[in-house]
C-alpha positions in Angstrom: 61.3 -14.5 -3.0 58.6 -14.9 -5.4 55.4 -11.7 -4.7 52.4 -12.4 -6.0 51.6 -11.1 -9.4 48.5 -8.6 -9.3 46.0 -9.0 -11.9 44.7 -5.9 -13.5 41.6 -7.5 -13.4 40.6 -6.8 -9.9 41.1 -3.2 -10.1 40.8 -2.4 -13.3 37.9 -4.3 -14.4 35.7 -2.2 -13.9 36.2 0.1 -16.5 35.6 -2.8 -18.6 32.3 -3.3 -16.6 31.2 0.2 -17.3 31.4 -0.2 -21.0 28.1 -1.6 -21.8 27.4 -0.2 -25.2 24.0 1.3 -25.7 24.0 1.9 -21.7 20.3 3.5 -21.0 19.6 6.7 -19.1 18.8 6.4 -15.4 15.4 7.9 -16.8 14.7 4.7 -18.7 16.6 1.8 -17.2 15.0 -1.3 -16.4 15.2 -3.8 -13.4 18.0 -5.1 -15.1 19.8 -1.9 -16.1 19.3 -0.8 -12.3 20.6 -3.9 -11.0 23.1 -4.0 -12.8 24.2 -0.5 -12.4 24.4 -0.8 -8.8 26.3 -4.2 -9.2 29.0 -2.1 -11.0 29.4 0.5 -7.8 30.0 -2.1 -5.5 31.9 -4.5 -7.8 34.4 -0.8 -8.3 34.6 -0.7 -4.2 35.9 -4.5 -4.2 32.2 -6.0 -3.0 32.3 -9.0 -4.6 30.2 -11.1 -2.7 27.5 -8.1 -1.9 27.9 -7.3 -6.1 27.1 -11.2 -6.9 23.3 -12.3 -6.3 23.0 -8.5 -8.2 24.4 -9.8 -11.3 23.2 -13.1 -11.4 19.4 -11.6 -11.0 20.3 -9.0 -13.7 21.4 -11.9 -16.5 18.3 -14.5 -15.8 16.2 -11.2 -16.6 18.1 -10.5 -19.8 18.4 -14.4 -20.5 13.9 -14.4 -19.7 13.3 -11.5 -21.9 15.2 -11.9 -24.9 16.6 -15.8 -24.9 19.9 -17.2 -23.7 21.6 -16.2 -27.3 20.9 -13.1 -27.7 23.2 -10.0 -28.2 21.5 -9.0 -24.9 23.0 -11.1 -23.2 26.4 -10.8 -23.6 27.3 -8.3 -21.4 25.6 -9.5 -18.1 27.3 -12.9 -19.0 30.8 -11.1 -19.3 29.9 -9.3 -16.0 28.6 -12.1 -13.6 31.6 -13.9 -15.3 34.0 -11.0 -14.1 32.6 -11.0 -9.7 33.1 -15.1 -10.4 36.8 -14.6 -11.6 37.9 -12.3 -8.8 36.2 -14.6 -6.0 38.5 -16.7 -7.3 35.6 -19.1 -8.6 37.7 -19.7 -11.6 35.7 -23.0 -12.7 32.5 -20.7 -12.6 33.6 -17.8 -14.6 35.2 -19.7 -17.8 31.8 -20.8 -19.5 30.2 -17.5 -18.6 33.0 -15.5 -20.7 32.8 -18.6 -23.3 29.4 -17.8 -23.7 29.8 -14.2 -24.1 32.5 -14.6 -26.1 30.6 -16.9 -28.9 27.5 -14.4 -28.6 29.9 -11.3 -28.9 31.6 -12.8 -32.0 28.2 -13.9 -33.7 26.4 -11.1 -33.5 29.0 -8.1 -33.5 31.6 -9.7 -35.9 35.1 -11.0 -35.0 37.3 -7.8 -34.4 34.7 -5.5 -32.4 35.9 -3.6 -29.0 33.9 -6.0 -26.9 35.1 -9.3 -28.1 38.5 -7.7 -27.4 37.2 -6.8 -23.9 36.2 -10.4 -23.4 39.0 -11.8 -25.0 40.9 -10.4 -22.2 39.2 -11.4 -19.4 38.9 -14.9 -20.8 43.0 -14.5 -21.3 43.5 -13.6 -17.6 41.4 -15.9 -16.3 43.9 -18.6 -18.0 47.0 -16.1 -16.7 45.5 -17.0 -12.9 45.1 -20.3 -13.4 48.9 -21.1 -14.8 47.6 -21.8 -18.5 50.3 -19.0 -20.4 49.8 -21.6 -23.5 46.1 -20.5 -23.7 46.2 -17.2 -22.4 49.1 -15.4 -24.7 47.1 -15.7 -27.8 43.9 -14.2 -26.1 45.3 -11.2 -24.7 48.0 -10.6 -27.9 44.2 -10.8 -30.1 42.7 -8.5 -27.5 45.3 -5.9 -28.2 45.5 -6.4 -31.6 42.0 -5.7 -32.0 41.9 -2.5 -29.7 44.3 -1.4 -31.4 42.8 -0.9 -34.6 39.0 -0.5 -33.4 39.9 2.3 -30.5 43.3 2.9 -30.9 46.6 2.4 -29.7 46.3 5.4 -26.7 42.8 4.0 -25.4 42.3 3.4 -22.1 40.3 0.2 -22.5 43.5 -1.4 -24.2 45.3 -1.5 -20.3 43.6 -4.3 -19.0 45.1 -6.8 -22.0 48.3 -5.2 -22.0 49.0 -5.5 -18.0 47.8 -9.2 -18.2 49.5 -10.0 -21.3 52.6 -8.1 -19.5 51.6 -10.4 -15.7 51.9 -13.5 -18.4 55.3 -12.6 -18.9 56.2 -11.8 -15.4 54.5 -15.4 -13.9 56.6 -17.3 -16.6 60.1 -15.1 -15.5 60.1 -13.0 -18.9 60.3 -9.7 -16.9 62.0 -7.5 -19.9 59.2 -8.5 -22.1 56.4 -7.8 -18.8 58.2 -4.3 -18.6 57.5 -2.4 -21.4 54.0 -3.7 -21.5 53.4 -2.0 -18.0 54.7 0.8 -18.9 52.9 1.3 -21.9 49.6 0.6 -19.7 50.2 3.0 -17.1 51.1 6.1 -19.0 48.2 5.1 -21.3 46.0 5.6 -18.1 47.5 8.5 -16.3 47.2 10.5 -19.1 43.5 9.3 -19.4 42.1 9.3 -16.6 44.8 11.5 -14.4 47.6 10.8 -11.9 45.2 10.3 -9.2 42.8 7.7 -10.5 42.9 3.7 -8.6 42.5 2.4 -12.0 46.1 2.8 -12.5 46.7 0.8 -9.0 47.0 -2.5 -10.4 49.4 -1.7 -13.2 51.5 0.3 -10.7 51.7 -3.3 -8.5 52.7 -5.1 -11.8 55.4 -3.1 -13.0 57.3 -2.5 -9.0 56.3 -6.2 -9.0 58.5 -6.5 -12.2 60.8 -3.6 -10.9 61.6 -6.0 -7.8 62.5 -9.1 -9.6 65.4 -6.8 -11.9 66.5 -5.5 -8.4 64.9 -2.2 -9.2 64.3 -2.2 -5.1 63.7 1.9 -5.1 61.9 2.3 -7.9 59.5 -0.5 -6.9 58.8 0.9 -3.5 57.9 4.4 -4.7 55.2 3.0 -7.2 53.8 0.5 -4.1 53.7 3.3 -2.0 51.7 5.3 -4.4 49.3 2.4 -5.4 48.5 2.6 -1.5 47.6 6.0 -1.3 45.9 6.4 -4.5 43.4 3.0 -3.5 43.0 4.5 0.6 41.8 7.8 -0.9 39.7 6.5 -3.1 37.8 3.3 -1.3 39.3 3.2 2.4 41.6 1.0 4.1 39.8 -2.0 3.3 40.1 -3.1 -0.4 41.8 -6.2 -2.2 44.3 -3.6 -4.5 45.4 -2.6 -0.7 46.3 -5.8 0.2 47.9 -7.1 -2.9 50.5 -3.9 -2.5 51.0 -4.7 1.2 52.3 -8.2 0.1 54.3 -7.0 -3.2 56.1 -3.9 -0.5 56.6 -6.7 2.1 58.4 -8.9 -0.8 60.0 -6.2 -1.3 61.2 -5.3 2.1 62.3 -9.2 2.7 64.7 -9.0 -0.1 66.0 -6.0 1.7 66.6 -7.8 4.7 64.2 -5.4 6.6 62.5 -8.6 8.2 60.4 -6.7 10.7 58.7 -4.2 8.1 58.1 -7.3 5.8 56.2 -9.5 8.2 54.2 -6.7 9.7 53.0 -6.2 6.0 52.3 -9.6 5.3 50.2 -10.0 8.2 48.3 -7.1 7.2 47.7 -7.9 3.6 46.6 -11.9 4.8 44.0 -9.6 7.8 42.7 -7.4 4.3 42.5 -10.3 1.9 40.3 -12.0 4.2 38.3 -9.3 5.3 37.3 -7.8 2.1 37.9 -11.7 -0.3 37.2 -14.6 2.7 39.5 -16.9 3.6 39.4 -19.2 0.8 40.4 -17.1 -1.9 43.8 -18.0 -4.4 45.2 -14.0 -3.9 45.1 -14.9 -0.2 46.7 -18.4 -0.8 49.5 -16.4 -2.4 50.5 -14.3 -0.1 50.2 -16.5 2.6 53.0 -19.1 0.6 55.0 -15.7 0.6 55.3 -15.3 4.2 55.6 -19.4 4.6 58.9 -18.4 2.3 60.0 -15.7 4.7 59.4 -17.2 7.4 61.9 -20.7 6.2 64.4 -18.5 4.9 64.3 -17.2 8.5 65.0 -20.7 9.9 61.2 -20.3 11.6 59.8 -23.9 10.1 57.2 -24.5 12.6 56.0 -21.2 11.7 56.4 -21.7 8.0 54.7 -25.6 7.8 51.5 -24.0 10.1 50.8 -21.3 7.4 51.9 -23.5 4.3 49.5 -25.9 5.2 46.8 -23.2 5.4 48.0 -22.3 1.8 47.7 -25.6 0.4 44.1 -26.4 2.4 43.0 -22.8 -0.2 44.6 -23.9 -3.3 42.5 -27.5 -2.9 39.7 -25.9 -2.9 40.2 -23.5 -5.6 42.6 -25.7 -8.2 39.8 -26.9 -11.0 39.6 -30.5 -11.3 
């Protein structure tokens, strides 16, 4: 059974988010720097649509005071670009990190830590919308430029290698997604500490990866950890929450412990659309995971009804 791959991005994001070089004091922020600090508090407890209009007020002030071109600019772009991607509102979110992307590369040269920063988020977006072509050379660039501007042990280098790594995993090339993983999370652990939810995400990709080379243990230890780690820090309620419910109930079909899998799927479809709506692709996902379970129980009528649900999503979200 196929789990849905989780994207570093929605956890792990916001790390990126927080590294607005030349970030003023709270002393002397603007509108704009208060805006879009609060953005980044809420966009860290998985608020996307309350983080939004925050964002999008925050770059029309940058775009009004200093043009749309300017170095200024870049970061709010990369930001509003960022909510965009992980309310699946792929379509939205590409020319936004295009845009920061060209400004980030005029102004601050080719190989500088932010165009690696965007780099990757333009790369993942590609990973969730099934374009590996275009995304590999994005997020291998993004790394190779971490690597020598920050360093091979940074944390900001994660979020490239985990999607770089969920590349791999979507296209089947789980040895090569492994080590990447791994790499990520120690590189974060030892950063930020065992008990940090920015390690969440990577801990979903590599069990993810872990279940797919029948690695069944070692997969449900890490998805029971990214559970705990995310309740403690945000609640019950919270997307990385959701995405390990359906990766453990993957998990648990494969085991043949039917009971424990649907209960899980059920819950991760009741977080996904409480805390992402009901028209997002991460809850389009799961719900063609439990439409999978539920055939390969002989349950069709149950199956078609929540396939069809699946599909109604993935019109709306599919670009044209």
């Amino acid at each position: 059974m196929k789990a849905l791959k989780a994207s570093i991005c929605v956890a792990v994001t916001a790390l990126a988010l927080s590294l607005s070089f030349g970030a003023p004091s709270h002393a002397e922020e603007d509108e704009a720097g208060t805006l879009t600090r609060q953005m980044k508090q809420l966009y860290r407890a998985g608020k996307y649509m309350e983080a939004l209009p925050l964002a999008q007020k925050s770059l029309a002030l940058r775009e009004k005071e200093f043009g749309p071109d300017d170095a200024h600019v870049a970061m709010p772009l990369n930001d509003l670009g960022t909510i965009h991607y992980n309310l699946g509102q792929y379509a939205v979110a590409e020319p936004l990190y295009k845009r920061a992307l060209a400004i980030r590369e005029k102004t601050l040269g080719p190989n500088h830590a932010e165009v690696a920063m965007v780099l990757n988020n333009l790369g993942d977006l590609y990973r969730a919308e099934e374009r590996y072509a275009e995304a590999e050379p994005l997020l291998k660039r993004s790394i190779a430029i971490s690597e020598k501007t920050v360093g091979p042990n940074d944390a900001s280098i994660v979020l490239a290698l985990s999607n770089l790594g969920a590349v791999y995993s979507n296209q089947g090339r789980y040895d090569q997604a492994i080590p990447l993983f791994k790499r990520g999370l120690a590189v974060l652990q030892k950063a930020l500490g065992p008990d940090d939810p920015e390690a969440t995400v990577m801990m979903n990709n590599l069990a993810d990866a872990y279940i797919n080379r029948h690695r069944y243990a070692d997969a449900e230890r890490l998805l029971k950890r990214s559970m705990a780690v995310t309740e403690k820090a945000f609640g019950p309620d919270h997307p990385d929450i959701a995405q390990a419910q359906n990766n453990l109930a993957a998990l648990y079909g494969r085991q043949g412990r039917n009971a424990e899998a649907e209960r899980l799927y059920k819950r991760s479809v009741a977080t996904f659309e409480k805390t992402l709506g009901p028209n997002h692709p991460d809850l389009a996902g799961v719900l063609e995971n439990l439409a999978g379970f539920y055939k390969y129980q002989g349950r069709y009528a149950d199956a078609q009804q929540v396939l069809k649900r699946s599909i109604a999503i993935r019109a709306k979200t599919r670009p044209i």
